[in-house]
C-alpha positions in Angstrom: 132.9 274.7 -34.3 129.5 274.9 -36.7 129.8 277.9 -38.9 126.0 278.6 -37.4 125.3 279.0 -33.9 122.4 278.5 -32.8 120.3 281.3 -31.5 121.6 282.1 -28.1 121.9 285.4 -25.4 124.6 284.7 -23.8 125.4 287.0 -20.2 127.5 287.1 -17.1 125.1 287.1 -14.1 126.2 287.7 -10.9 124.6 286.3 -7.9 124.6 287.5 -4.4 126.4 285.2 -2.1 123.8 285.6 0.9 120.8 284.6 -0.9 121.4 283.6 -4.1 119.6 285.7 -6.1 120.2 287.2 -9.2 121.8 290.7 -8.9 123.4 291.8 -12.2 123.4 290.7 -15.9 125.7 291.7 -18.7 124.8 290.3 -22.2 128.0 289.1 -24.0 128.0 289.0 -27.6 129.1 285.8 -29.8 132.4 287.3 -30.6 133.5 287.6 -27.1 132.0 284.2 -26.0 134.4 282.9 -28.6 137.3 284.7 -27.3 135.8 283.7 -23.5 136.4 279.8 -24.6 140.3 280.8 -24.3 139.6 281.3 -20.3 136.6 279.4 -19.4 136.9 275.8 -20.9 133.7 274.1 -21.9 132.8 271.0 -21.8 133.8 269.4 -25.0 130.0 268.5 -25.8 129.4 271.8 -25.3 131.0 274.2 -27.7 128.8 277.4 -27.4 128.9 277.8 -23.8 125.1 276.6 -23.4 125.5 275.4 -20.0 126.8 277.5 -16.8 130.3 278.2 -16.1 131.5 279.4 -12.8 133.9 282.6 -13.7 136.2 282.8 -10.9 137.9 285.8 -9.3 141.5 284.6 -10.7 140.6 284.8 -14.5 138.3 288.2 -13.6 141.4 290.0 -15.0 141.0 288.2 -18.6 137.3 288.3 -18.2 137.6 292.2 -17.3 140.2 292.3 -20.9 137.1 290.6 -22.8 134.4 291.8 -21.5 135.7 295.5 -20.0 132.8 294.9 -17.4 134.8 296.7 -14.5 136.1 294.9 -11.3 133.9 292.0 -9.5 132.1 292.7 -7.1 133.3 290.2 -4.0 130.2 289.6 -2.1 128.9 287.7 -5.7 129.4 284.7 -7.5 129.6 285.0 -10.9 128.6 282.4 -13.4 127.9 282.5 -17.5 124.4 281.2 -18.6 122.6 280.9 -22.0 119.1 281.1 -23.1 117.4 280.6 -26.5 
């Protein structure tokens, strides 16, 4: 990983399962996107997370460790997202 990462927000959206929508967003910060690589994989050409990656309902309990953002909420799916 470059010492420098580019300029990035990172956050945890959740999105309502009905209509798709954007209902919540928590920023994350770089140190716990670097600790999130542990439980969410990226792609290997992708090494700061700057596409989407679904964050399932199994791993919510090492998400919840990282980013102490409380239990899910089930009627949303939850993704991780970037923007410059």
């Amino acid at each position: 990983m470059a010492i420098d990462e580019p300029a990035v927000v990172w956050s945890l959206d959740g999105f309502s399962k009905g209509d798709e929508f954007l209902r919540t967003e928590r920023t994350i910060s770089r140190e716990q996107i670097i600790q999130l690589r542990e439980v969410i994989t990226p792609d290997t050409d992708d090494p700061w997370m700057h596409y989407c990656y679904e964050v399932r309902l199994d791993i919510w309990p090492a998400v919840e460790a990282i980013l102490h953002c409380g239990p899910p909420d089930v009627t949303r799916d939850y993704q991780t997202s970037a923007s410059a």
